[in-house]
KEKENU-17410 format. One record per atom (N, C-alpha, C, CB): chain; z, y, x; residue number from 1; residue in three letters; atom name. Coordinates in Angstrom, 3 decimals, padded with zeros to 6 digits. Glycine has a CB too. Layout:
(site A, (Z, Y, X), NUM, ALA, CA)
...
REM end
This chain:
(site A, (000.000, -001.175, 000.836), 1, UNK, N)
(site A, (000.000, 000.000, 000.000), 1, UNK, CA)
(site A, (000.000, 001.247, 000.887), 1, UNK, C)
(site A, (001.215, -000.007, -000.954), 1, UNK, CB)
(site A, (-000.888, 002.263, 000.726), 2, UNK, N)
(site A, (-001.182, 003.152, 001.133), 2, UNK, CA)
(site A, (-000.186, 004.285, 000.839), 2, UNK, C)
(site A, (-002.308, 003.229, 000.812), 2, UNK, CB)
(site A, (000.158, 005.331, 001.495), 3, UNK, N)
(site A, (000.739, 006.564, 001.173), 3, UNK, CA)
(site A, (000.113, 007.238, 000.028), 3, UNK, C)
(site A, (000.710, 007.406, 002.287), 3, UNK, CB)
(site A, (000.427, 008.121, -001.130), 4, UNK, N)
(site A, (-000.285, 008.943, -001.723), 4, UNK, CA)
(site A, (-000.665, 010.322, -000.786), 4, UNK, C)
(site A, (000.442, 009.186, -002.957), 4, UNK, CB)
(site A, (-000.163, 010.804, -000.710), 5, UNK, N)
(site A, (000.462, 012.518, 000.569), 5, UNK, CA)
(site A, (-001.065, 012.398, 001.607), 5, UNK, C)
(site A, (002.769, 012.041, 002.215), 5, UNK, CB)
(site A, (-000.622, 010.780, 001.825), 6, UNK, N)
(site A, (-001.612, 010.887, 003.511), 6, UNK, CA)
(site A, (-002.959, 010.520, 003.136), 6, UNK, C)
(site A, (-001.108, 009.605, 004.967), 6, UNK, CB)
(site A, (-003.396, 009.826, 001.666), 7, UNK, N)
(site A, (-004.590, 009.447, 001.386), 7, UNK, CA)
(site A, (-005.043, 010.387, 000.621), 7, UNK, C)
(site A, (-004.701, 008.265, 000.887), 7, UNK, CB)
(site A, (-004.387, 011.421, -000.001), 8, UNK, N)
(site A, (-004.889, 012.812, -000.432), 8, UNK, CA)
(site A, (-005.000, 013.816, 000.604), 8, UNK, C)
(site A, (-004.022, 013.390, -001.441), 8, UNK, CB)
(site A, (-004.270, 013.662, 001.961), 9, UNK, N)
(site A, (-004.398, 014.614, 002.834), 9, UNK, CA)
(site A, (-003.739, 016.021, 002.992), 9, UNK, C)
(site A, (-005.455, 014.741, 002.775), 9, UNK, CB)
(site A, (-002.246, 015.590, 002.088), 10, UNK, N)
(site A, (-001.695, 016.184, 001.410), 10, UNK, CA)
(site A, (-000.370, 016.782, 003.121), 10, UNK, C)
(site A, (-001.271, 015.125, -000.166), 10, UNK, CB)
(site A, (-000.425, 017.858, 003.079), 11, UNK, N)
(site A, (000.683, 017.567, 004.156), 11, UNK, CA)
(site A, (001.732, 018.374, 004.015), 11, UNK, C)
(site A, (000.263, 017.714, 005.543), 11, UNK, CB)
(site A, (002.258, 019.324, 002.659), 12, UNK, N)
(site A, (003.202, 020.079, 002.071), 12, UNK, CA)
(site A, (003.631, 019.553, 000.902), 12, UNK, C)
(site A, (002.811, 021.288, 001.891), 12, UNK, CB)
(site A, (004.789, 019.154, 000.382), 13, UNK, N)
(site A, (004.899, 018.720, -000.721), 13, UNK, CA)
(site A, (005.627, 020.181, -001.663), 13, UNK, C)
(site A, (005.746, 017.276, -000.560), 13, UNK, CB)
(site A, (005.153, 020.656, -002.691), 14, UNK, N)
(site A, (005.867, 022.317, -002.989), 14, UNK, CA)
(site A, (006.609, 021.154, -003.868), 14, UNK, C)
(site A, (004.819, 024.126, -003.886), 14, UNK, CB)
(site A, (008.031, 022.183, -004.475), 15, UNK, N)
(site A, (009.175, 021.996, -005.313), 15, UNK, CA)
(site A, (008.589, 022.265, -006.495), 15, UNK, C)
(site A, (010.402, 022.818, -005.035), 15, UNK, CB)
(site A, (007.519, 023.215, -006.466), 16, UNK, N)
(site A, (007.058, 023.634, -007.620), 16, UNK, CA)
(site A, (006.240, 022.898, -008.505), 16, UNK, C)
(site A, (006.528, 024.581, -007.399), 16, UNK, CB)
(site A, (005.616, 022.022, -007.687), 17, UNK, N)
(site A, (004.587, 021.017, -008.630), 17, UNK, CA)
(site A, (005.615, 019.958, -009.488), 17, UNK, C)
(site A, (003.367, 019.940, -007.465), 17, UNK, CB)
(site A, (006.097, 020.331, -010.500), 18, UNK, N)
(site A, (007.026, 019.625, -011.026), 18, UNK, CA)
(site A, (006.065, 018.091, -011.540), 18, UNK, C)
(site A, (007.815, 020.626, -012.274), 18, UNK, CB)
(site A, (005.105, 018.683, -011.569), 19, UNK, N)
(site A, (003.730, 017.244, -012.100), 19, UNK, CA)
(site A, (003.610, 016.245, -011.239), 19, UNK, C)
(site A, (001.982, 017.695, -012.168), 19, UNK, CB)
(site A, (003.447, 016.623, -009.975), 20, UNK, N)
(site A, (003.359, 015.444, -009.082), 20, UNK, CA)
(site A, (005.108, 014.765, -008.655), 20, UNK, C)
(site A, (002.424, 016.075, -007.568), 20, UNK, CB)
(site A, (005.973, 015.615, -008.821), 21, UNK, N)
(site A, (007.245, 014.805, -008.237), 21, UNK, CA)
(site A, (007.806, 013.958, -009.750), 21, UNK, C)
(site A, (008.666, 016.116, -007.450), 21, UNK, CB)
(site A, (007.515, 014.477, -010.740), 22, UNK, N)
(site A, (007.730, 013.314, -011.776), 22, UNK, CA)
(site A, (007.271, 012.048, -010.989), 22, UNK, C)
(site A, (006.803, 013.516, -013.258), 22, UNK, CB)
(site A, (006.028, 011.618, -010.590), 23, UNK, N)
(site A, (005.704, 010.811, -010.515), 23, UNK, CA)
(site A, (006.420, 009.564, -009.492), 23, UNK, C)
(site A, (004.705, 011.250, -010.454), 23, UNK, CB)
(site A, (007.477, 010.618, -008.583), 24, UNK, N)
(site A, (008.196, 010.088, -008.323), 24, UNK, CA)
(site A, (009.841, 009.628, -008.414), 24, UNK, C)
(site A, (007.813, 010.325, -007.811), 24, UNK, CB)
(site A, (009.856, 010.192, -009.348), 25, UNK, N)
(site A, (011.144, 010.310, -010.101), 25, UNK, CA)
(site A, (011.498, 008.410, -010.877), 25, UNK, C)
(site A, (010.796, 011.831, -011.560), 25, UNK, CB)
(site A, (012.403, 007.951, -011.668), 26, UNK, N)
(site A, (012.500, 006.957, -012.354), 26, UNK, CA)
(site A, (012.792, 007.206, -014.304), 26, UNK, C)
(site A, (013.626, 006.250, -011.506), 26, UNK, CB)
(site A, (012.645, 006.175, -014.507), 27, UNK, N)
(site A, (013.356, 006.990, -015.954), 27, UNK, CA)
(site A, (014.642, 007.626, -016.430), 27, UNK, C)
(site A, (013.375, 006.222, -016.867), 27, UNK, CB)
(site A, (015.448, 007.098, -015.340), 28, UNK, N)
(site A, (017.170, 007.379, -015.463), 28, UNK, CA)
(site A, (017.264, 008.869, -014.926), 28, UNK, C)
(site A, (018.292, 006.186, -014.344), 28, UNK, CB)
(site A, (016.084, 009.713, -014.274), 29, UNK, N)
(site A, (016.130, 010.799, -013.124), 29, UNK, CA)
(site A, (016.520, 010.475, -011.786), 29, UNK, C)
(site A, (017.010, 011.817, -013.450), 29, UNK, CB)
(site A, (016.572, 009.205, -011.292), 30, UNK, N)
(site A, (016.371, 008.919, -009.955), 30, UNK, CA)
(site A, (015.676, 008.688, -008.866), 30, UNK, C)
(site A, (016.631, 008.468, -009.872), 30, UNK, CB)
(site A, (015.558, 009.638, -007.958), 31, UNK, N)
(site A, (014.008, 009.138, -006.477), 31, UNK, CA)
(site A, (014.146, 007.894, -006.431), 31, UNK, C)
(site A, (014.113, 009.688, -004.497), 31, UNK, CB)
(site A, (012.622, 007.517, -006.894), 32, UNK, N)
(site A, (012.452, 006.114, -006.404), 32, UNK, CA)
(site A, (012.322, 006.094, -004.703), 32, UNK, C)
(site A, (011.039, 005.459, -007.149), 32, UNK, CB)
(site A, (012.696, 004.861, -004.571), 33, UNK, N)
(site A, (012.736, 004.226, -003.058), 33, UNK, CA)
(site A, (010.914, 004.147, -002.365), 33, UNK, C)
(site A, (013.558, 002.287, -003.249), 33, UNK, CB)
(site A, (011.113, 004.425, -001.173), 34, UNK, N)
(site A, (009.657, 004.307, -000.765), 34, UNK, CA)
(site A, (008.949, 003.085, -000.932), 34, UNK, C)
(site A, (009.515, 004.589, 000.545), 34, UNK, CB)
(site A, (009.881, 001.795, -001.094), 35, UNK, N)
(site A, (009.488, 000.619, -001.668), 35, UNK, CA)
(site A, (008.461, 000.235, -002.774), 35, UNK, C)
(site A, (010.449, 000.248, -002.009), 35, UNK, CB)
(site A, (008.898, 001.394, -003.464), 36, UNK, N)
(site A, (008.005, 001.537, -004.913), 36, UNK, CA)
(site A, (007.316, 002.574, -005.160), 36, UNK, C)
(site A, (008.726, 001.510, -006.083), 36, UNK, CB)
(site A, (007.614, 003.563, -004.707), 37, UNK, N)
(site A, (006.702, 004.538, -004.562), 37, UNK, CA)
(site A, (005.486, 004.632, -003.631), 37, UNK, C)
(site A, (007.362, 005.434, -004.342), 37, UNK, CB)
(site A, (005.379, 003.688, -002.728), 38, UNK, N)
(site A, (004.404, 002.995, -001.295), 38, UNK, CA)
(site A, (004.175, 004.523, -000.197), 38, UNK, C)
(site A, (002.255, 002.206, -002.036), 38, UNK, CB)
(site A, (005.614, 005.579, -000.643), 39, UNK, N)
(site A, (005.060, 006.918, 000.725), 39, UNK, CA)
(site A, (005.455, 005.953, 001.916), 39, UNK, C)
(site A, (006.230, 008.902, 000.862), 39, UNK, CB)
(site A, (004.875, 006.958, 002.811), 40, UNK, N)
(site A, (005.570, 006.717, 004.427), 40, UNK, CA)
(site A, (006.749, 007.386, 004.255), 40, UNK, C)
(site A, (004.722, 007.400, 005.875), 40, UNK, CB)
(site A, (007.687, 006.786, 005.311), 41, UNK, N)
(site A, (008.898, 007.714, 005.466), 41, UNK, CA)
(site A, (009.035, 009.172, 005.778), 41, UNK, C)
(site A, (009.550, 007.245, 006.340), 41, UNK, CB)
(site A, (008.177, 009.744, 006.357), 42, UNK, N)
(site A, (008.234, 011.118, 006.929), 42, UNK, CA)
(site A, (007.873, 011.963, 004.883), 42, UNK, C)
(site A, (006.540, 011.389, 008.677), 42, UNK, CB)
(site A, (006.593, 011.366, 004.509), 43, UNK, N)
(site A, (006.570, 011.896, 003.111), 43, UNK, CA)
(site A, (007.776, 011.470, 001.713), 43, UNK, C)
(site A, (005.125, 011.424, 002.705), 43, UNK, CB)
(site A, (008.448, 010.797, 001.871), 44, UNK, N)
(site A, (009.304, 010.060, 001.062), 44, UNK, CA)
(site A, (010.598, 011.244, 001.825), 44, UNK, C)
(site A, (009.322, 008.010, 001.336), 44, UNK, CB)
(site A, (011.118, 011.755, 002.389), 45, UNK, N)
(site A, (012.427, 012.225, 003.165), 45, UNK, CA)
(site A, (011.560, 014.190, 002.483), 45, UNK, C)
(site A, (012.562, 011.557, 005.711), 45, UNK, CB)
(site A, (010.377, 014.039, 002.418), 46, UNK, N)
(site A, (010.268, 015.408, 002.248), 46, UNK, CA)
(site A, (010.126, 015.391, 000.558), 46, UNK, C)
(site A, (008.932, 016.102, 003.179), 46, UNK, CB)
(site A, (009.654, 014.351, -000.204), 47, UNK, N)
(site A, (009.332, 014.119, -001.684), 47, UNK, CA)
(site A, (011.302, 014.378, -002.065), 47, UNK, C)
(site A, (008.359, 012.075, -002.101), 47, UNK, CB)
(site A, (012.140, 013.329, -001.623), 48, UNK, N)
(site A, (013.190, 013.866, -001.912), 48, UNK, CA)
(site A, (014.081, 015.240, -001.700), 48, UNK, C)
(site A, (013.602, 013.149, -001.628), 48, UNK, CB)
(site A, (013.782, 016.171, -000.518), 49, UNK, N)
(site A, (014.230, 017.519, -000.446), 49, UNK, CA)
(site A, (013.506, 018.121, -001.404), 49, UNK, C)
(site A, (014.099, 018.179, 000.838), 49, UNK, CB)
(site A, (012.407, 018.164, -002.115), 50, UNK, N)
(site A, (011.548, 018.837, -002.709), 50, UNK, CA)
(site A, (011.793, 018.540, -004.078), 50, UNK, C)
(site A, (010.287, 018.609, -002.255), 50, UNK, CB)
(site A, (012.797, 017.580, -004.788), 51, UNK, N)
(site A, (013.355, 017.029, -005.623), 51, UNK, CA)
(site A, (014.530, 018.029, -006.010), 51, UNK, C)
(site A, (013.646, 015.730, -005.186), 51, UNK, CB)
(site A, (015.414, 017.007, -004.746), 52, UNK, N)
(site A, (016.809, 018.227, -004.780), 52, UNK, CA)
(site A, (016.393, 019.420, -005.047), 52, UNK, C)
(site A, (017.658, 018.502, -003.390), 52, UNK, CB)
(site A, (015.593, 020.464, -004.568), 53, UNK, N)
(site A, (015.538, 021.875, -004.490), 53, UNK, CA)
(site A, (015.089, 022.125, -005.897), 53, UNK, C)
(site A, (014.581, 022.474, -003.325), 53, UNK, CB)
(site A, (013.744, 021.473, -006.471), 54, UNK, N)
(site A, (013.484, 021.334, -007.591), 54, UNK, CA)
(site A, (014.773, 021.501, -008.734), 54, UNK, C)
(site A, (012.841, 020.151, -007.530), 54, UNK, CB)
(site A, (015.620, 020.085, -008.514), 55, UNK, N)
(site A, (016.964, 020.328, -009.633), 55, UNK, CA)
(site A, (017.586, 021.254, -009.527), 55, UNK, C)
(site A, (018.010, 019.477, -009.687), 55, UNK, CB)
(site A, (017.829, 021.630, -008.421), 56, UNK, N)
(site A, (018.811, 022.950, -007.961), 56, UNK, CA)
(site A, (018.376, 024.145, -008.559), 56, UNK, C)
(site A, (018.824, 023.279, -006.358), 56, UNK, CB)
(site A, (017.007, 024.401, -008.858), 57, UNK, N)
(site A, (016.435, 025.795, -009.315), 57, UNK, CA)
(site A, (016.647, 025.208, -011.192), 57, UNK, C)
(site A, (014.315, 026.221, -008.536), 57, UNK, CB)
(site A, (016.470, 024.186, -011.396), 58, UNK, N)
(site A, (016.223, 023.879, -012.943), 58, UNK, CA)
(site A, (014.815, 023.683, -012.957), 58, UNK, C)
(site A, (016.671, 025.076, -014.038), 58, UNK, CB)
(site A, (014.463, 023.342, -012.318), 59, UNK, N)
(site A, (012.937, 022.431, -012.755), 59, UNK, CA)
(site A, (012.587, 021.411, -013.006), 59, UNK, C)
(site A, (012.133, 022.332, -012.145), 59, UNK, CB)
(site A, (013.809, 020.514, -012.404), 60, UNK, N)
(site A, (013.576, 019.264, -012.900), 60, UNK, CA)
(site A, (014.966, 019.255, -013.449), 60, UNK, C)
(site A, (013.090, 018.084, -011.870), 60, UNK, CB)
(site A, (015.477, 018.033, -014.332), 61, UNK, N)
(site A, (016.329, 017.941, -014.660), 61, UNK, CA)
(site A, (017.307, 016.849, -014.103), 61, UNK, C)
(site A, (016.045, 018.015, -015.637), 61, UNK, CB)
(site A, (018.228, 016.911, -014.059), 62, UNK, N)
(site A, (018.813, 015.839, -012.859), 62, UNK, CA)
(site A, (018.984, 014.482, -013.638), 62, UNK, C)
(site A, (020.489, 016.348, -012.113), 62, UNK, CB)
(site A, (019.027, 014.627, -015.074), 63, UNK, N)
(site A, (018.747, 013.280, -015.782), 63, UNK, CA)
(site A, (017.794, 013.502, -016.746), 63, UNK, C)
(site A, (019.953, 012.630, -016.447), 63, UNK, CB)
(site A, (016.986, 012.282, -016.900), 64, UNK, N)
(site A, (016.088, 012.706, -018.053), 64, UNK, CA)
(site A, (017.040, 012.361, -019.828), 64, UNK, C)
(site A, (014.393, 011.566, -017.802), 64, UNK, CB)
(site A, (016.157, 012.640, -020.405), 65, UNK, N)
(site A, (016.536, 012.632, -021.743), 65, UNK, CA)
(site A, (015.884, 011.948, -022.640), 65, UNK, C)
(site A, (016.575, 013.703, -022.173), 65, UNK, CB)
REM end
């Protein structure tokens, strides 16, 4: 399984794209593990700061509903 980040060529992940970090989110509001999500580690360590910062402003919600 390929990275998403590195096969889009993606090399900033913004806080702001609340669209693409759903995708890594779970249904409970938890970062999925790079296990299941198939990032590399360097993109998976930045998908989760970009999470946190996300909840922290109120963009995402820290649990879903």
């Amino acid at each position: 399984m390929n990275c998403y980040f590195c096969q889009k060529n993606i090399q900033a992940i913004d806080y702001k794209d609340t669209k693409t970090l759903k995708r890594f989110i779970s249904g409970l509001g938890k970062i999925r593990p790079k296990k299941r999500t198939g990032t590399c580690s360097s993109h998976q360590r930045k998908i989760a700061n970009a999470v946190k910062r996300a909840r922290n402003l109120g963009l995402l919600s820290a649990t879903r509903k």
